[in-house]
mmJSON file of the N, C-alpha and C atoms, coordinates in Angstrom:
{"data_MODEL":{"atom_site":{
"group_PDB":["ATOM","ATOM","ATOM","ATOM","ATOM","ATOM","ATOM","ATOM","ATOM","ATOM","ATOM","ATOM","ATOM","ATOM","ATOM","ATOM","ATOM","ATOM","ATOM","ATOM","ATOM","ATOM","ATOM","ATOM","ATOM","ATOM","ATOM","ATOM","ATOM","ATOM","ATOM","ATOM","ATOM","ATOM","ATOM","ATOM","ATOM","ATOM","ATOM","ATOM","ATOM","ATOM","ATOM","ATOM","ATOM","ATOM","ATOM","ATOM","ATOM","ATOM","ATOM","ATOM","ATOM","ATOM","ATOM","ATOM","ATOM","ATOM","ATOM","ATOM","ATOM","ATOM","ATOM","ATOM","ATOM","ATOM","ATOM","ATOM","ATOM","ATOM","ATOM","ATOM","ATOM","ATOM","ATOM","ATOM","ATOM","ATOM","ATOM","ATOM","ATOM","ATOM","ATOM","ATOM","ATOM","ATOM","ATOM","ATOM","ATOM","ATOM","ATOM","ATOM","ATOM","ATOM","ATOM","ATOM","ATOM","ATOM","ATOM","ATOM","ATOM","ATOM","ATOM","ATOM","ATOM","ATOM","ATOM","ATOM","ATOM","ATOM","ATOM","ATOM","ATOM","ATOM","ATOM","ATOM","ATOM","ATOM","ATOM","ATOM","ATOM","ATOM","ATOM","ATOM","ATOM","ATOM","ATOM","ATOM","ATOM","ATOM","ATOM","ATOM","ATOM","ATOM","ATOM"],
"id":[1,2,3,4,5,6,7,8,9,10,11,12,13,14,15,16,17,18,19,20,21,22,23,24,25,26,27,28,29,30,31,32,33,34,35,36,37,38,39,40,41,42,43,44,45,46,47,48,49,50,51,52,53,54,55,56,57,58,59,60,61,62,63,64,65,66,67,68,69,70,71,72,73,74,75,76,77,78,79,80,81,82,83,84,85,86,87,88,89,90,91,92,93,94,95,96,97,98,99,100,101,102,103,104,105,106,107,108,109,110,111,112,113,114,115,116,117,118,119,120,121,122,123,124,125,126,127,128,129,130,131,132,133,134,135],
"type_symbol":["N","C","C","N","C","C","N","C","C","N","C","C","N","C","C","N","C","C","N","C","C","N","C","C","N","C","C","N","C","C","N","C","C","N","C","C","N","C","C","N","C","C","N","C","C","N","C","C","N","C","C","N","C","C","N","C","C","N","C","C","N","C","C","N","C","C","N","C","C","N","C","C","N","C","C","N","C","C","N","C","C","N","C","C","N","C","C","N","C","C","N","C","C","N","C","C","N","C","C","N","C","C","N","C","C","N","C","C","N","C","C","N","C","C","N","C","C","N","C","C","N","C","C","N","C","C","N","C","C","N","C","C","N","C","C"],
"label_atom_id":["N","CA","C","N","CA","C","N","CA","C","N","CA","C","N","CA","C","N","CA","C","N","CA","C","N","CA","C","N","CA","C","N","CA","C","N","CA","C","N","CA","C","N","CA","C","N","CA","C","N","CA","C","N","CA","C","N","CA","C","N","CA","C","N","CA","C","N","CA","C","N","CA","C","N","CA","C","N","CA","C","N","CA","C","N","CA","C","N","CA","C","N","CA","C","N","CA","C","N","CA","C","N","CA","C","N","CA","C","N","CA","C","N","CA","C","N","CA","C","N","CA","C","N","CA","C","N","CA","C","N","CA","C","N","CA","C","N","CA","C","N","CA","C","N","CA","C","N","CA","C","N","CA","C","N","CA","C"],
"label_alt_id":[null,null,null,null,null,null,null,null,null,null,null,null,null,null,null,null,null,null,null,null,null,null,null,null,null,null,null,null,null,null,null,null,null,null,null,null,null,null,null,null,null,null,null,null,null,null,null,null,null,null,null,null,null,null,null,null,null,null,null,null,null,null,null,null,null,null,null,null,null,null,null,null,null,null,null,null,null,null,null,null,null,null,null,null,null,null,null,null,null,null,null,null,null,null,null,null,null,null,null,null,null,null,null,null,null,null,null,null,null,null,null,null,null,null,null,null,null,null,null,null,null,null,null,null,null,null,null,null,null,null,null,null,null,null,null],
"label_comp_id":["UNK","UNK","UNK","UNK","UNK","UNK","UNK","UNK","UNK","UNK","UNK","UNK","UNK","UNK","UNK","UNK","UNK","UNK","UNK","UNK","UNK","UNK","UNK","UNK","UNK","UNK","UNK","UNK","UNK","UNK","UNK","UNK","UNK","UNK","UNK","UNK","UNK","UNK","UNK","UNK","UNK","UNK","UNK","UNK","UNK","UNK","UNK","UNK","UNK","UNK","UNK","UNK","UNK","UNK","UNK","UNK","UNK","UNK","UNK","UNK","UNK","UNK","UNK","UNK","UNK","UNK","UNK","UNK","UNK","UNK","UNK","UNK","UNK","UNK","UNK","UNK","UNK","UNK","UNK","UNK","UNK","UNK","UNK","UNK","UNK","UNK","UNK","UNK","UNK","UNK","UNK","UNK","UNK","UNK","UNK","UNK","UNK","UNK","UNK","UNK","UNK","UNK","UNK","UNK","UNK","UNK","UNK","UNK","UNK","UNK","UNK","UNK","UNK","UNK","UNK","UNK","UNK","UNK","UNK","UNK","UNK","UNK","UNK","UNK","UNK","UNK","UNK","UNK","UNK","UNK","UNK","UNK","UNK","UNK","UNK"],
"label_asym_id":["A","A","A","A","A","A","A","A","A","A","A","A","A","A","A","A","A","A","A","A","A","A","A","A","A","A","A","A","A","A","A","A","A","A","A","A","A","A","A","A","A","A","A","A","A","A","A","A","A","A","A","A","A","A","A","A","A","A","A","A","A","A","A","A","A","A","A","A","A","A","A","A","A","A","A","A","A","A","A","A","A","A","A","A","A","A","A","A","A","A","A","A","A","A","A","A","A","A","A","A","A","A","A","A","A","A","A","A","A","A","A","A","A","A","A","A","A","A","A","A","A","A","A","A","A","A","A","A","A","A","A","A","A","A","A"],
"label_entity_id":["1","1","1","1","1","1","1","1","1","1","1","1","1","1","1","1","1","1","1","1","1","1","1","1","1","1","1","1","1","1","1","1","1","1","1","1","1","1","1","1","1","1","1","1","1","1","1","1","1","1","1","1","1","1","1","1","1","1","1","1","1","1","1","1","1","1","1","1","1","1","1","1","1","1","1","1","1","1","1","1","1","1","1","1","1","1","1","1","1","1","1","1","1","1","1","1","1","1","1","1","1","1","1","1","1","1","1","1","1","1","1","1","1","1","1","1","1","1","1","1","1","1","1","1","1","1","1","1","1","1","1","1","1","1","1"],
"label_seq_id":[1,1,1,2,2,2,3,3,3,4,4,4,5,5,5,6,6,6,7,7,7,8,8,8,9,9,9,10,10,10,11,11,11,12,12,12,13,13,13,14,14,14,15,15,15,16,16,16,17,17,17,18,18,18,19,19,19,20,20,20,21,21,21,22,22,22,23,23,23,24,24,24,25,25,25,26,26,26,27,27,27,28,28,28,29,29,29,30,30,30,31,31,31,32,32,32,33,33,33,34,34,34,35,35,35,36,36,36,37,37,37,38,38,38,39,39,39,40,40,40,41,41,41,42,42,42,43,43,43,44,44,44,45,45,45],
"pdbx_PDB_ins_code":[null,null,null,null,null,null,null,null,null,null,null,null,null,null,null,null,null,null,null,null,null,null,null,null,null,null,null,null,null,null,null,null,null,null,null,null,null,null,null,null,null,null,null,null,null,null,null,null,null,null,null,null,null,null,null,null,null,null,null,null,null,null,null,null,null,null,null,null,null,null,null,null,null,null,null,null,null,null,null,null,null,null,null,null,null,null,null,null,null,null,null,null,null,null,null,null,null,null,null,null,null,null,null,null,null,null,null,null,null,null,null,null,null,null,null,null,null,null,null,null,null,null,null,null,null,null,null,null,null,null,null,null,null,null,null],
"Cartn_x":[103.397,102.158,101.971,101.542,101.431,100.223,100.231,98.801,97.589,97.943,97.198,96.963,97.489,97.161,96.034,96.525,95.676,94.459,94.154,92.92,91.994,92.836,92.244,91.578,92.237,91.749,90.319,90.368,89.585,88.319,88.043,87.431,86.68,87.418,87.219,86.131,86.937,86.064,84.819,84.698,83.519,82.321,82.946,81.856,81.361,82.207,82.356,80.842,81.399,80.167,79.202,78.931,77.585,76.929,77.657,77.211,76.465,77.23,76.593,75.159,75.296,74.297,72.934,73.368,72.029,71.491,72.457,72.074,71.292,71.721,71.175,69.26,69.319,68.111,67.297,67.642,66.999,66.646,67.384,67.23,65.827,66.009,64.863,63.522,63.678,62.147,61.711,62.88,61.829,61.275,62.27,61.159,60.318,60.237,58.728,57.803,57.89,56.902,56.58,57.532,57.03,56.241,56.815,55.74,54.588,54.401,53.04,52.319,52.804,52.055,51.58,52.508,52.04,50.645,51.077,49.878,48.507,48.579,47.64,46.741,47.721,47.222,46.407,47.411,46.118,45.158,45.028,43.588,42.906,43.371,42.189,41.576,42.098,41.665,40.502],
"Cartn_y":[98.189,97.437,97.176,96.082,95.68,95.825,96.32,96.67,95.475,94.235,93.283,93.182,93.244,93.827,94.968,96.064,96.907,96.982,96.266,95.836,95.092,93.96,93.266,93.599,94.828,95.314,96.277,96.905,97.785,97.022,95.579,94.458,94.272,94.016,93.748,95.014,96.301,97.439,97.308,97.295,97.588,96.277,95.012,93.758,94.115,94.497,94.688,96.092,97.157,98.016,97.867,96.843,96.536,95.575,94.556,93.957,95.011,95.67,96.44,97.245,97.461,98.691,97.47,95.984,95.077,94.643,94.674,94.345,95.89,96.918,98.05,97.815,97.578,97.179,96.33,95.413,94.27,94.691,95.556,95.819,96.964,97.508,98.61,98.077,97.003,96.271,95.614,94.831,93.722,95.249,96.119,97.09,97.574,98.205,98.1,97.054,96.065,94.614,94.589,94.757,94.533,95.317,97.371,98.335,97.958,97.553,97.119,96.373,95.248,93.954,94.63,95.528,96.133,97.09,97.268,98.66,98.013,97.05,95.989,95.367,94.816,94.37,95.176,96.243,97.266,97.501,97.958,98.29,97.402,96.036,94.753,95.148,95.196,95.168,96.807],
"Cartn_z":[70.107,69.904,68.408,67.975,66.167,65.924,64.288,64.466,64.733,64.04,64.886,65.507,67.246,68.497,69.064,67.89,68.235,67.688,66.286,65.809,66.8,66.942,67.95,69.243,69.7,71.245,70.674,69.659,68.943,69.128,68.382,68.185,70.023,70.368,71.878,72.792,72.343,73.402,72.523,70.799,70.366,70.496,71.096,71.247,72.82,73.44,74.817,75.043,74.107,74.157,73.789,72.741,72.164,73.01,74.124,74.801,75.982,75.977,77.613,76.69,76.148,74.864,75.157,74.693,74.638,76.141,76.941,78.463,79.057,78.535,79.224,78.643,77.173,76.651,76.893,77.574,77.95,79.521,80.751,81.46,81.549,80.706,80.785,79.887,78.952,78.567,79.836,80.636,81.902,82.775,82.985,84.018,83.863,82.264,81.271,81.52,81.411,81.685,83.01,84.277,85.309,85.528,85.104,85.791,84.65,83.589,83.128,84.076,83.81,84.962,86.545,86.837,87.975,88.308,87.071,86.966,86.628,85.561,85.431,86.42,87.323,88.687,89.478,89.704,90.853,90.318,88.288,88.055,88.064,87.963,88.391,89.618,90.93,92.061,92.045],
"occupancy":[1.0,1.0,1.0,1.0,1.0,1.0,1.0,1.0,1.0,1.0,1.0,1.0,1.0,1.0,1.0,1.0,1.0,1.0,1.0,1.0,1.0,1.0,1.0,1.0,1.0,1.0,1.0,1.0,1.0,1.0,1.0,1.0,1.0,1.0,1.0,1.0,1.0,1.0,1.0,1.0,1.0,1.0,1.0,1.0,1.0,1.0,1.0,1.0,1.0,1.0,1.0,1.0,1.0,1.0,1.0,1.0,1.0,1.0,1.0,1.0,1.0,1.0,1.0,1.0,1.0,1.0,1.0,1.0,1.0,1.0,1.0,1.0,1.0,1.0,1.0,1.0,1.0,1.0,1.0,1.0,1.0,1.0,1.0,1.0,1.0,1.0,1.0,1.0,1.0,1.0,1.0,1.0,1.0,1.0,1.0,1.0,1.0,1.0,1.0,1.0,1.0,1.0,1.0,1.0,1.0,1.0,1.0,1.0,1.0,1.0,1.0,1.0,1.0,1.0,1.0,1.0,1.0,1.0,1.0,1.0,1.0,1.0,1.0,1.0,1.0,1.0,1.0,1.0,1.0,1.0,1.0,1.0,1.0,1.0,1.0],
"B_iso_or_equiv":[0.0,0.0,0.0,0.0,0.0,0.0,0.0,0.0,0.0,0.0,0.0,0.0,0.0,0.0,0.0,0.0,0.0,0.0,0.0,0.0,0.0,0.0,0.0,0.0,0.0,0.0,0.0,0.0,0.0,0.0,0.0,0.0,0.0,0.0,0.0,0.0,0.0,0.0,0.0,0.0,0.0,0.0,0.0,0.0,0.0,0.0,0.0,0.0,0.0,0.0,0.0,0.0,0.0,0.0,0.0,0.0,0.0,0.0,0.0,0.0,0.0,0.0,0.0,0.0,0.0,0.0,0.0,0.0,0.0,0.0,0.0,0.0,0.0,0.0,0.0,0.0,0.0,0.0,0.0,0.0,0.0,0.0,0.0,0.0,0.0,0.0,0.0,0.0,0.0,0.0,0.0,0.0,0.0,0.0,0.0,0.0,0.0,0.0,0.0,0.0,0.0,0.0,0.0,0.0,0.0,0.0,0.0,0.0,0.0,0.0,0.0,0.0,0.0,0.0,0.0,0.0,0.0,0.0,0.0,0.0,0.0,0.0,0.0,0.0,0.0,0.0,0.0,0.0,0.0,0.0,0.0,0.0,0.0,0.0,0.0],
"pdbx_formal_charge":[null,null,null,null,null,null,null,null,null,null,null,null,null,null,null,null,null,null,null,null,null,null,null,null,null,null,null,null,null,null,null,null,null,null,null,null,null,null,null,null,null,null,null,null,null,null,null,null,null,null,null,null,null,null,null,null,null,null,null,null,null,null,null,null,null,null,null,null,null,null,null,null,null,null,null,null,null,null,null,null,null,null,null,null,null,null,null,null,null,null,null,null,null,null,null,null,null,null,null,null,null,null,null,null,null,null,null,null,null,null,null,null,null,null,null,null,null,null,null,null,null,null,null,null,null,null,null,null,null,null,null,null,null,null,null],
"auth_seq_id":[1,1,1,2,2,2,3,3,3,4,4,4,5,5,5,6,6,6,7,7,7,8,8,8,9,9,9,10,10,10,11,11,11,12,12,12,13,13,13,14,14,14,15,15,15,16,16,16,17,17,17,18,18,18,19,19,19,20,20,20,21,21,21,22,22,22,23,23,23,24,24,24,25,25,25,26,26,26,27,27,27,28,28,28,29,29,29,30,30,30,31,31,31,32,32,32,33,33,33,34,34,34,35,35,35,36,36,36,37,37,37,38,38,38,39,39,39,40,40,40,41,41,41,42,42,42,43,43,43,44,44,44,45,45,45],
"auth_comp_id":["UNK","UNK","UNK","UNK","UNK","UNK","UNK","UNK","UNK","UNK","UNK","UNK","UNK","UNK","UNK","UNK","UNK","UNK","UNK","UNK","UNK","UNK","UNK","UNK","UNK","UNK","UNK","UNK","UNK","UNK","UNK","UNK","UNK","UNK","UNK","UNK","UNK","UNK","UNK","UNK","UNK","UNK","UNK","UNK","UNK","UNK","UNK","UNK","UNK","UNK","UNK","UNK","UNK","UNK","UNK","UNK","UNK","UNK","UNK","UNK","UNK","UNK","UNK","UNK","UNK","UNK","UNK","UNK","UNK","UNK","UNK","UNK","UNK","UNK","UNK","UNK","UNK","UNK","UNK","UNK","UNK","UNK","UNK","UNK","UNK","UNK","UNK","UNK","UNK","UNK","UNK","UNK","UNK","UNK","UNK","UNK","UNK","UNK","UNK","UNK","UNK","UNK","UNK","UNK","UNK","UNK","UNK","UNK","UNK","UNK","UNK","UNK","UNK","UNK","UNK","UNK","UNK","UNK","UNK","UNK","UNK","UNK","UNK","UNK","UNK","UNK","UNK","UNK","UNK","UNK","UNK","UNK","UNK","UNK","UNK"],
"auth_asym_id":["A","A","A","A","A","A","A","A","A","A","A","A","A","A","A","A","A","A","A","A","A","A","A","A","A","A","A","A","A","A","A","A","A","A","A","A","A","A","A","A","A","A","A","A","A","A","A","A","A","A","A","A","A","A","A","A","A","A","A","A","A","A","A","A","A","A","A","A","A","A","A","A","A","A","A","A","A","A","A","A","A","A","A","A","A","A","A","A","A","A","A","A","A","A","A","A","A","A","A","A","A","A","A","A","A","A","A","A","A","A","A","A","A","A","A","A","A","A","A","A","A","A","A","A","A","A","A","A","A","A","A","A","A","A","A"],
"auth_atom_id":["N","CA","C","N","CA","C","N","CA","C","N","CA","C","N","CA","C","N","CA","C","N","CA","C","N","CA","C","N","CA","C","N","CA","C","N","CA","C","N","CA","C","N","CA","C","N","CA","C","N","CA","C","N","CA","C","N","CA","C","N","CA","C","N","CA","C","N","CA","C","N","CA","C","N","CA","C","N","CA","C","N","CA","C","N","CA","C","N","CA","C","N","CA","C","N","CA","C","N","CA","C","N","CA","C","N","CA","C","N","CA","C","N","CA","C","N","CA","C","N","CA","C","N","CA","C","N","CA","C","N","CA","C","N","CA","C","N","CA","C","N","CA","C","N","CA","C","N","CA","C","N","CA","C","N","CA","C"],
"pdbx_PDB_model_num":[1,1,1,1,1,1,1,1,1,1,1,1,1,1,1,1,1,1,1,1,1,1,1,1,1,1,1,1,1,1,1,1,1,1,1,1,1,1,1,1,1,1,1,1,1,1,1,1,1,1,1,1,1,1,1,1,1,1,1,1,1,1,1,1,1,1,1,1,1,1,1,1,1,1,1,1,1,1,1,1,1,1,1,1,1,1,1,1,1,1,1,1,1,1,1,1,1,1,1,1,1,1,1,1,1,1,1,1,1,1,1,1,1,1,1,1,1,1,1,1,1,1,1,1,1,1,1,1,1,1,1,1,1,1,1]
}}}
């Protein structure tokens, strides 16, 4: 394997993890917002 290759794959797992890192973040603000909005709602009623 050259090290170009292996830079490159390096490059790859660490965009690859920072992607999942921002999707996990974004997943747990909308369930934040919804259980807000939720909770919101019933104390209206």
């Amino acid at each position: 394997m050259s090290t170009g290759n292996a830079s490159a794959h390096m490059l790859y797992i660490a965009s690859s993890a920072i992607a999942d890192r921002q999707r996990d973040a974004r997943d747990r603000s909308q369930v934040a917002l919804a259980r807000r909005t939720r909770v919101s709602r019933f104390s209206r009623r």
